[in-house]
C-alpha positions in Angstrom: -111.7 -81.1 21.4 -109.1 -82.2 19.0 -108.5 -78.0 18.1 -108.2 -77.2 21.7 -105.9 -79.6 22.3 -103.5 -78.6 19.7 -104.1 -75.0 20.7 -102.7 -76.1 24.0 -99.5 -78.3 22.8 -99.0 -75.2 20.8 -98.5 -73.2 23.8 -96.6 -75.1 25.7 -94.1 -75.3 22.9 -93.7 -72.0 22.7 -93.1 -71.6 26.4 -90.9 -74.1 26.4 -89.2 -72.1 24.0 -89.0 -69.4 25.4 -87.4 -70.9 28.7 -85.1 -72.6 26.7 -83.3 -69.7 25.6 -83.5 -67.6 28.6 -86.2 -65.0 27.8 -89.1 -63.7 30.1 -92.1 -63.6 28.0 -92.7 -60.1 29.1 -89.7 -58.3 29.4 -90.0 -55.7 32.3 -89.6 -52.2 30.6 -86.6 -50.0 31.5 -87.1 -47.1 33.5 -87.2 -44.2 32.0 -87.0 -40.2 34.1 -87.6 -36.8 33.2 -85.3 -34.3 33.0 -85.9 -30.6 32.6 -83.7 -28.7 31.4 -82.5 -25.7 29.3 -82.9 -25.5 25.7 -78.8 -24.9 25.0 -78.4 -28.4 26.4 -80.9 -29.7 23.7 -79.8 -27.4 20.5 -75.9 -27.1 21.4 -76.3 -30.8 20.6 -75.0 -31.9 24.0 -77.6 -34.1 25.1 -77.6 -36.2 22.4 -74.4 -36.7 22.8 -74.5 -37.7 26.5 -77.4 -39.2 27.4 -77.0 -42.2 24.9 -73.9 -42.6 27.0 -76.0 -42.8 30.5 -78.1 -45.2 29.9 -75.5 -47.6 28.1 -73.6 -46.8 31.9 -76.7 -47.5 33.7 -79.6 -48.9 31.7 -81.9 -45.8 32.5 -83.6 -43.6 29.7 -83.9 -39.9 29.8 -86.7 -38.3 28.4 -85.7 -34.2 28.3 -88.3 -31.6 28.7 -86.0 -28.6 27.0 -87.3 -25.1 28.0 -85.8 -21.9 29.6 -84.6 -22.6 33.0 -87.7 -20.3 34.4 -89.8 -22.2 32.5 -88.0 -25.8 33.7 -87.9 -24.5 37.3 -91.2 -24.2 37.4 -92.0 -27.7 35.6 -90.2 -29.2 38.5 -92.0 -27.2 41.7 -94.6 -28.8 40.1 -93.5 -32.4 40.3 -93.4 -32.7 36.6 -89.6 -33.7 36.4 -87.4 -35.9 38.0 -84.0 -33.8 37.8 -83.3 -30.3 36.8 -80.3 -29.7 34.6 -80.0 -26.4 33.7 -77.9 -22.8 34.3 -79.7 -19.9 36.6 -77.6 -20.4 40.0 -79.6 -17.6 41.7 -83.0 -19.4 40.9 -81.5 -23.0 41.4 -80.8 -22.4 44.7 -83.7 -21.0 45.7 -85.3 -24.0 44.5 -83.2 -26.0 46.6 -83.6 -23.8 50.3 -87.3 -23.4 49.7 -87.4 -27.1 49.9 -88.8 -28.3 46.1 -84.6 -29.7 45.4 -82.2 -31.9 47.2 -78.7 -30.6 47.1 -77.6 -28.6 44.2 -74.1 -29.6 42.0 -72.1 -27.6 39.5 -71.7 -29.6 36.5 -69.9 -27.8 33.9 -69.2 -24.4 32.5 -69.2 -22.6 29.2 -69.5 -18.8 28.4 -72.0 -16.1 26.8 -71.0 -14.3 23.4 -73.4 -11.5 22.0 -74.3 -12.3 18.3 -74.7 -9.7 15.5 -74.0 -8.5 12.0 -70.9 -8.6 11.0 -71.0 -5.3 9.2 -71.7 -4.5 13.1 -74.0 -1.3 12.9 -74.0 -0.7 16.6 -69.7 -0.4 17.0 -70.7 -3.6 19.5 -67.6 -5.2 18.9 -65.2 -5.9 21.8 -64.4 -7.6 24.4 -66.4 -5.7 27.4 -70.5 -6.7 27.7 -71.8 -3.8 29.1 -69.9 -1.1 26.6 -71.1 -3.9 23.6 -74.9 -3.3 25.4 -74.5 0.2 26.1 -73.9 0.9 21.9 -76.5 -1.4 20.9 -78.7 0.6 23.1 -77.5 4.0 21.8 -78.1 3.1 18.3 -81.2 1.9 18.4 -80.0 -1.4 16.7 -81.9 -4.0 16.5 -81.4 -6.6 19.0 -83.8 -10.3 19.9 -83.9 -11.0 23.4 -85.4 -14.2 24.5 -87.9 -13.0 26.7 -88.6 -16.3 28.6 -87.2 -16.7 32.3 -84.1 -18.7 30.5 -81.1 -18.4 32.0 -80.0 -16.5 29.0 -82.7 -14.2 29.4 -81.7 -13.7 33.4 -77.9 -13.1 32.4 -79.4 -10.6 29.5 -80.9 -9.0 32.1 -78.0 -8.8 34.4 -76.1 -7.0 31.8 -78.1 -4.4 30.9 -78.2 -3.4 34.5 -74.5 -3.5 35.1 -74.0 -1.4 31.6 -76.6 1.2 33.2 -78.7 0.5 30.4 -83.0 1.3 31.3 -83.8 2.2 27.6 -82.7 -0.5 25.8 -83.3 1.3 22.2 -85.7 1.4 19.6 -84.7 -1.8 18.2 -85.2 -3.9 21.2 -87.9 -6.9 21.0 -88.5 -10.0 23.3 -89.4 -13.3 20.9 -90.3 -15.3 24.2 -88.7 -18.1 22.2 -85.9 -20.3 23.1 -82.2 -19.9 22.3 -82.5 -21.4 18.5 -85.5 -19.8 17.3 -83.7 -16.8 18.8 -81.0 -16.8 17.0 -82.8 -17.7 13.3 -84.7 -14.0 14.2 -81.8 -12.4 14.8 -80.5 -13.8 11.7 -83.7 -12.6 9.7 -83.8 -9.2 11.3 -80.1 -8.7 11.2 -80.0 -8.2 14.8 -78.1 -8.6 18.0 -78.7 -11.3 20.6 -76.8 -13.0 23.5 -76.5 -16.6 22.9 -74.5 -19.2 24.7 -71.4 -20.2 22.9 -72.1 -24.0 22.4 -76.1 -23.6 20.7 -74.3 -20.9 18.5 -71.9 -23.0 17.4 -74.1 -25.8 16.4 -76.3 -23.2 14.6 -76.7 -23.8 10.7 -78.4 -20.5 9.5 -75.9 -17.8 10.4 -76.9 -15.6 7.7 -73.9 -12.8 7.9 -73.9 -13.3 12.2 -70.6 -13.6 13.7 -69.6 -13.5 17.4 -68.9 -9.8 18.6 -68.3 -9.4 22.0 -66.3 -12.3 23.9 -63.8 -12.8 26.6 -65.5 -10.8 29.3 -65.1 -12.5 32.6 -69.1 -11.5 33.2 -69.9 -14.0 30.2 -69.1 -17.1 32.4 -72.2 -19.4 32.3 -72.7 -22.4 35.2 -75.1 -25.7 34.7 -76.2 -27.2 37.7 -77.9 -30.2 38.6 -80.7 -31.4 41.1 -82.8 -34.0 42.2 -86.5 -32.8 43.0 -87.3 -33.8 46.4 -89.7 -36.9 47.2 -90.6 -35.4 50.0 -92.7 -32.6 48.1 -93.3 -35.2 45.2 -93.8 -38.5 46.2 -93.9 -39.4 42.8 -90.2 -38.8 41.9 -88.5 -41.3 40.5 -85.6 -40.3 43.4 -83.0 -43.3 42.8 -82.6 -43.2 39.2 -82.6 -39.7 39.2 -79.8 -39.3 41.7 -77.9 -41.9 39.6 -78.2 -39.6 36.5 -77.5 -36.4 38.7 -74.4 -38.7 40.5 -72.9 -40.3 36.8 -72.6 -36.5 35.7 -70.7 -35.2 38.2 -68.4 -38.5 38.2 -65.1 -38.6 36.4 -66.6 -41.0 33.7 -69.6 -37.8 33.2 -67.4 -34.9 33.1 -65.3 -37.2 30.4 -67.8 -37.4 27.8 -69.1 -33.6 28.6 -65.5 -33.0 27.5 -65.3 -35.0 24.6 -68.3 -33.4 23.1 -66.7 -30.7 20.3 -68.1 -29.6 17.2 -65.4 -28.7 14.8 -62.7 -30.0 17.3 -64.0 -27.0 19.8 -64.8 -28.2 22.7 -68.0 -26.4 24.1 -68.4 -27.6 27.9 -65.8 -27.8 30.5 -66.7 -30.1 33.4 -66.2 -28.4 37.0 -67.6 -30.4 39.3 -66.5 -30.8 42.6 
């Protein structure tokens, strides 16, 4: 009797405690969404950059899912995400029209450079995509394409089309990798590869790799961002996520996509509307 009831004061103590300093006992946890998005976001350094800067804004967390857009499109028809963040316009808007998206925003910009030796085997260099293709093709170089519904892979695509380019040499491969791992086999292998600007310039193993072809207006590269629609996925977390997909298109957003630079270059220009 005597144990219990000094089991007891002891808890009222603390309580009392507790109350007298303002805390909850249990603290409700912060809410936390997905976002899927594109692996430059993740490896250019970006998101580590910004996100930190969202949820001191706004007290929400963002746990990222990075993959190739495909790949991130996908995970969000699902109902696996909460907001899409990535840089395929032609497939983001299909998401949107056949329902799976509410509305679509540009975000920011950056541009595509095509990696390779430096000793430059394939007479690549330049300042035009398609002729850079066209000799890498002709050679037989060796060039790493990502192979994995990315949006890199989709603008790869789009290139070798426009240069007229169906044999794409002896030296082509698909990795089906994302953009970093990408570029460390290019780097092994001595070979060519498209890469956006800002993952290649926060890449560490360049090896003898240097940017080659550059400056083509084809090379422009747009992220977008969209809330998945409750209305498919009941699920979605549809109020924080439109706060995330609202703060990035904001003027306080597009200021600290600006402010991210690596080696006083800034990587990502904000467009938003």
């Amino acid at each position: 009797m005597i144990r219990t009831t000094q089991r007891l004061r002891r808890q009222f103590l603390a309580l009392a405690a507790v109350a007298a300093f303002g805390v909850q006992p249990m603290a409700q946890a912060a809410e936390t969404i997905t976002m899927a998005s594109t692996t430059s976001t993740e490896a250019s350094g970006l998101l580590g950059f910004m996100l930190p800067e969202f949820k001191k804004d706004t007290g929400i967390g963002v746990k990222v899912v990075a993959v190739g857009t495909g790949q991130a499109i996908d995970m969000a028809r699902r109902g696996d995400a909460d907001v899409l963040f990535v840089h395929d316009q032609k497939q983001e808007e299909k998401f949107v029209a056949d329902g799976f998206g509410l509305a679509r925003k540009d975000v920011m910009y950056n541009d595509f450079v095509l990696i390779g030796p430096k000793a430059d085997p394939a007479k690549a260099k330049g300042s035009n995509i398609n002729n850079g293709l066209a000799a890498v093709a002709k050679s037989n170089a060796a060039f790493i394409s990502r192979g994995d519904k990315s949006g890199t892979h989709a603008a790869e695509l789009r290139y070798w089309a426009a240069a007229g380019v169906s044999d794409k040499g002896k030296g082509y491969a698909e990795c089906g990798c994302g953009m970093g791992a990408a570029l460390n086999t290019a780097s092994a292998k001595s070979a060519y590869v498209l890469s956006d600007r800002a993952t290649w310039a926060n890449f560490k193993n360049r090896g003898e790799q240097s940017i080659l072809v550059e400056g083509d207006k084809a090379l422009f590269n747009q992220y977008g961002v969209i809330v998945v629609n409750p209305a498919k996925h009941p699920h979605v977390k549809k109020d924080s996520a439109q706060k995330f997909a609202d703060w990035v298109v904001s003027k306080r957003g597009q200021s600290v996509i600006a402010s991210y630079k690596i080696g006083g270059e800034q990587l990502f220009f904000g467009n938003a509307k």
